[in-house]
C-alpha positions in Angstrom: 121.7 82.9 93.1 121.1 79.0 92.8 118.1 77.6 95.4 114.3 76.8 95.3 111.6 79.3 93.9 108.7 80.0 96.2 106.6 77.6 93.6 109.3 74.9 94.2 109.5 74.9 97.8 105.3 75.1 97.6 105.1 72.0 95.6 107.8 70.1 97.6 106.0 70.8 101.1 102.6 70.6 100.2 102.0 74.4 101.4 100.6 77.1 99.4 102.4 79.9 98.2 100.2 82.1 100.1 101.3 80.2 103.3 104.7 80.8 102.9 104.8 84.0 102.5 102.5 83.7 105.5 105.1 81.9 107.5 107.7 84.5 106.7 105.6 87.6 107.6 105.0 85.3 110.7 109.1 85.1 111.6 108.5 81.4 111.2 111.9 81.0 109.5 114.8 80.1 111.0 116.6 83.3 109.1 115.6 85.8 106.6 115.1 84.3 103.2 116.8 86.2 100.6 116.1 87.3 97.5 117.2 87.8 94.2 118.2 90.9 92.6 114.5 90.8 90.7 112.8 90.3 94.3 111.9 86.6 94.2 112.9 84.5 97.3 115.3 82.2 97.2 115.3 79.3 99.1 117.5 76.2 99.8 117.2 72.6 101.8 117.6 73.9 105.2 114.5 75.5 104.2 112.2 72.9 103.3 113.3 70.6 106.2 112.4 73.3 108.4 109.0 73.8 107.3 108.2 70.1 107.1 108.7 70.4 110.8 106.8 73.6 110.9 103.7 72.0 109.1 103.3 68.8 111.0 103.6 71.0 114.2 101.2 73.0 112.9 99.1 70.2 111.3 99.5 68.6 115.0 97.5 71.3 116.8 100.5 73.8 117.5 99.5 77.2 117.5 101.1 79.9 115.4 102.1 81.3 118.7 103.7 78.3 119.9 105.4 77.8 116.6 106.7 81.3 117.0 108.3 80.8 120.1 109.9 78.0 119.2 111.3 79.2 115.8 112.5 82.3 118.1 114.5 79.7 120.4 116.1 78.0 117.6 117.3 80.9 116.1 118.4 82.0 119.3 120.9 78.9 119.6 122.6 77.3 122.2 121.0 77.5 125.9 117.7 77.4 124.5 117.2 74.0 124.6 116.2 73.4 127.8 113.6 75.8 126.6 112.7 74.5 123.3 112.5 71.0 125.0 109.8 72.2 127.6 108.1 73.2 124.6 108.0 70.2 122.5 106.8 68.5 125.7 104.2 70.1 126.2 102.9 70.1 122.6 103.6 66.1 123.1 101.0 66.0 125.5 98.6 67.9 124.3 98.8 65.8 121.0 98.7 62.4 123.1 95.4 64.1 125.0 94.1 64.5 121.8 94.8 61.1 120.5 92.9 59.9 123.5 90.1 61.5 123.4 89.6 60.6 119.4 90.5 56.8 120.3 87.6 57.3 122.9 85.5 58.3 120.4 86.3 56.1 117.9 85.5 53.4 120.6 82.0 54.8 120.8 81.4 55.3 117.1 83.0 51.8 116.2 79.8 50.5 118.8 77.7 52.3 117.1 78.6 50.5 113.3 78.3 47.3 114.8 74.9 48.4 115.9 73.8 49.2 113.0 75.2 46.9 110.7 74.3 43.9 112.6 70.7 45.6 112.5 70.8 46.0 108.6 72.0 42.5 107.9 69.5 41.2 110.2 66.2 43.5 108.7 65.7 44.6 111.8 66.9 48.5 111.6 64.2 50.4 111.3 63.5 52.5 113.9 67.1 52.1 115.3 67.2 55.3 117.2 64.6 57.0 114.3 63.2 60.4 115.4 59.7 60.0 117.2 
């Protein structure tokens, strides 16, 4: 059976072998992986795309729950995507909330190195918010 060895597709994706299997045990897949006669999974391209979607999904705050569902509409097929659509929406916006609120506080930590490095280049930081 020609394809990619768990090792192949872990190296390719960046995900541990451990995580894959994960992933299957999960339903994450968009069909059952097969195997060969000696038991090892066989994968093939399809594959891999599929989890580099999974993984930045995943890397981009979705939970395995969410990741479920939608792995569950796509293998559903057609007249889920009004569905899956919904879903990718609202993942959108909680990503773009998140964004926000880290620009936010990047705004306040970026004061905060100005602060202080105009305070060290001038001599002057001692004490610059120092514990009484």
């Amino acid at each position: 059976m020609n394809g990619l060895s768990i090792g192949e597709v872990a190296r390719t994706t960046g995900l541990g072998v451990h995580a894959l299997r994960f992933f299957e045990r999960e339903e994450l897949f968009l069909r059952p992986i097969p195997r060969t006669a000696g038991g090892q999974r066989v994968y093939d391209a399809s594959d891999v795309e599929w989890l580099l979607l999974c993984n930045r999904l995943r890397e981009s705050g979705m939970p395995i729950a969410g990741l479920r569902r939608f792995a569950a509409l796509v293998r559903s097929g057609p007249g889920t995507e009004p569905d899956r659509l919904a879903l990718l929406e609202a993942h959108e916006r909680a990503v773009r909330d998140r964004i926000a609120e880290l620009t936010a506080s990047l705004e306040i930590i970026h004061d905060k190195v100005v602060i202080y490095r105009e305070h060290v280049a001038a001599g002057t930081a001692a004490g610059v918010w120092a514990p009484r």
